[in-house]
C-alpha positions in Angstrom: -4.7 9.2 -11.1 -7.5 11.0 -9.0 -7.2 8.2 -5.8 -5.5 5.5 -4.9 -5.9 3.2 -1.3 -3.1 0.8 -0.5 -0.8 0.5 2.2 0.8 3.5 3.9 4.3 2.7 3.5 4.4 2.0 0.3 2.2 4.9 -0.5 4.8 7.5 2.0 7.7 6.3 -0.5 6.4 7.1 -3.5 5.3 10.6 -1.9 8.7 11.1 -0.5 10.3 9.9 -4.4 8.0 12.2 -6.4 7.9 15.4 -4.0 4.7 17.5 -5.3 3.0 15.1 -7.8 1.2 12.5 -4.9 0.0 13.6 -1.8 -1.3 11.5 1.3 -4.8 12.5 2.6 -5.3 10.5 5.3 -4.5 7.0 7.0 -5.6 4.3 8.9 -5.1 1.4 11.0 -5.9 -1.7 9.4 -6.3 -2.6 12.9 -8.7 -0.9 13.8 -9.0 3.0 14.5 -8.2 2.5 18.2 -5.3 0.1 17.8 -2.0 0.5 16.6 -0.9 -3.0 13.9 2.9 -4.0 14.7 5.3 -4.6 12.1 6.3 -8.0 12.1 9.6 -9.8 10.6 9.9 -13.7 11.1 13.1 -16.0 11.4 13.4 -19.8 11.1 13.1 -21.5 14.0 15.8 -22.4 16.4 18.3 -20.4 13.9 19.2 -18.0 16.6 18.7 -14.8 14.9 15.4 -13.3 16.3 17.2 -12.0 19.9 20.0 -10.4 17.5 17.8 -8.9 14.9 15.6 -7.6 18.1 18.9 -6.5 20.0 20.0 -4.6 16.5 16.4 -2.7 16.2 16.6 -1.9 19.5 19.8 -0.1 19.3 19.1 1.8 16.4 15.8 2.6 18.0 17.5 4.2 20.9 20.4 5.9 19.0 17.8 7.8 16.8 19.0 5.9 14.0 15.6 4.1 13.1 14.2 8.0 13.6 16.2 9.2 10.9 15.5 6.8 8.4 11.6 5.9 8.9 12.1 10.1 7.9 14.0 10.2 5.0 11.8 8.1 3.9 8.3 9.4 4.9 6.9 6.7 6.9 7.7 8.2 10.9 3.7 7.7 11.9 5.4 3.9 10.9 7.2 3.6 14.1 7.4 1.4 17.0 8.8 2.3 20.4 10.6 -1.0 21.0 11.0 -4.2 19.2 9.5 -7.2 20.8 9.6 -10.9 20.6 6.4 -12.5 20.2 4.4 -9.6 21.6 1.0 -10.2 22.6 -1.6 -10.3 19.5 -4.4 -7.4 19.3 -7.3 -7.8 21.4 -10.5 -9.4 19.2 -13.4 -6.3 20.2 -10.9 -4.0 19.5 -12.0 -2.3 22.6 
């Protein structure tokens, strides 16, 4: 294969599982080249699991556990400082 476009992480893990065969060139935001997209994981409703899944990111975020992993598997530039629930959506202009 000579190219290939598709989505970054999926593209970081196979780089990371086949050392010098793949290479990335280059990436970018599907939101936009001055926005940063946000990784997004939903819950049902009223189940009470989103504060607990966000309180469980957020602790592995700050004990450099999320870090370590995002590396070993090639996909840091992946990261988010903190999770959020139901952070604001992206601005429309992208301005």
């Amino acid at each position: 294969m000579d190219a290939y476009f598709g989505p970054n992480p999926s593209i970081a893990y196979q780089e990371s599982q086949t050392g010098d065969k793949y290479r990335t060139a280059g990436t970018y935001s599907g939101a936009g080249s001055s926005l940063q997209g946000l990784i997004a994981a939903t819950t049902k409703k009223g189940s009470g699991l989103v504060e607990a899944v966000a309180a469980a990111l957020n602790y592995l975020i700050d004990n450099g556990q999320y870090a370590k992993w995002l590396a070993t598997y090639n996909l840091s530039n992946e990261a988010v400082e903190k999770s959020e629930i139901n952070p604001p959506g992206l601005p429309l202009d992208n301005q």
